[in-house]
Every structure is written in C-alpha cells, then in structure tokens.
N, C-alpha and C positions, 0 to 999 in steps of 0.2 A: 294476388295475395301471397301465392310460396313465392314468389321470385324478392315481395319483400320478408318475407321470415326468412328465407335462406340468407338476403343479405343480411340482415340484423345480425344472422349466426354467423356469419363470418364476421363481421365487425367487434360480435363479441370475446369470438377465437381469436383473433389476431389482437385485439387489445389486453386479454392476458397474456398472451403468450410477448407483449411487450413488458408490460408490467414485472412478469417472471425475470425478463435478463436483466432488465433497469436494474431489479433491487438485489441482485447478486453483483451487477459491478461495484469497484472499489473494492470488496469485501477481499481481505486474505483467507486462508482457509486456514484452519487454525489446526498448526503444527503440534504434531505428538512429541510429549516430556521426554528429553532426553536424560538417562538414569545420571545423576549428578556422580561425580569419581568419588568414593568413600575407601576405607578400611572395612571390610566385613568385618561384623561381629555375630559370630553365629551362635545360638541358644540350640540344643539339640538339634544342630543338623542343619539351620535354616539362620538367613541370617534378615534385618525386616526388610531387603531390599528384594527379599523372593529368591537369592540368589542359594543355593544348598553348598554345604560343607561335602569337598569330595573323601574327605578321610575322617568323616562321621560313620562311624561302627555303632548303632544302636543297644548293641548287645555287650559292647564294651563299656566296663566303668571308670577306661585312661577318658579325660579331656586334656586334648592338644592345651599346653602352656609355650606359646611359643614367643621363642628371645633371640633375636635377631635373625629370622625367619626357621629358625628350626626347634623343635622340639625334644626334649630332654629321649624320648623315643624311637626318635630318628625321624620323624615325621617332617616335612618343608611345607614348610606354606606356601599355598600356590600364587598368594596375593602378597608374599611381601615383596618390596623393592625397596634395597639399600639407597642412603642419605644419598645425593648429588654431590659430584664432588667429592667424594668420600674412593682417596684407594683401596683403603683396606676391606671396601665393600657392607658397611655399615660397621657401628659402634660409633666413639671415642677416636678412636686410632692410637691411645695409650697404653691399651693393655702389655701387660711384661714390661713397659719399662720405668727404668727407679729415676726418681728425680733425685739430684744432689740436694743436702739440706740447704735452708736458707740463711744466712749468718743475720739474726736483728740483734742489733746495739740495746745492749742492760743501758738503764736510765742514769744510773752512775757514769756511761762511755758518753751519754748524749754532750752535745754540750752547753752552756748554762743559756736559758731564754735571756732575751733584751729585751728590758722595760724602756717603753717611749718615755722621753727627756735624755736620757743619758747619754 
C-alpha cells in the first residue's frame, strides 16, 4: 500500500512538473518599453517622461525660453541637437544675409495674352 501512494506521488510530481515546462515553451518573455526618443517638455522641473529638468531652480521666477538650444540667460539645453545637415549648427542658415531685390514685370511690360483662333 506505501509503495503504491509513493508511486502515485511521483507520478503526480513528475506530471506537473511536465506540464510546468510544456506551457512556458514557445512563450517569449515579454520585453520591457523602451522610452521612445522625444523633445522634453518640462512643467516645473519634471518633464511626463519622468525625466527632471537639470537647470530647474524652484525658487527662481526665470523659465528657460530656449531658441536654438540656448536661453536668452545663458542657460543650454542639454537635450537640444541641431537640424542634420545643417553647417551652421541649427537655424535657417540666412541669418545676416540680404537678398538682392526681385525685378517683377508691371502688367503694362507683360506682354499681350493670345486668344485661341488667331
């Protein structure tokens, strides 16, 4: 009588412990979210990606306004990065220079439309 309860008990150890592996193969294991690449936008210090503002002064009433990575303050953004392809490092690439006027023809220089038949 133990020699069949002990087998039963191993028959029943060993059949979950098959069960267990069976239903975890195939399975991937499900990969943690990688932060997607944003622009911070930081509200008092904090921006919604959890990420904190390093030149967030709480006690200061400046907020960083920043134009092509820098701040009227002197502040740099630590997250900007200039256009691609861009020498001058971001903007335009115009600033300082003057374009020549454009010469458009007055409607009296044009010259006269062609009506179809003629």
């Amino acid at each position: 009588m133990k020699k069949l309860l002990v087998l039963l008990l191993a028959c029943a150890l060993t059949l979950s412990v098959m069960l267990t592996i069976t239903a975890c193969r195939g399975k991937k294991p499900t990969p943690t979210p990688t932060p997607t690449p944003h622009t911070h936008n930081y509200v008092e210090g904090k921006c919604e990606c959890g990420a904190t503002d390093p030149n967030y002064d709480p006690n200061s009433d400046h907020t960083h306004n920043y134009v092509e990575g820098k701040c009227e303050c002197g502040a740099v953004d630590p997250n900007y990065t200039p256009e691609p392809n861009d020498p001058n490092g971001g903007g335009l690439g115009n600033e300082g220079i003057e374009l020549p006027p454009i010469d458009v023809p007055s409607s009296d220089q044009l010259p006269p439309e062609e009506t179809e038949g003629e």
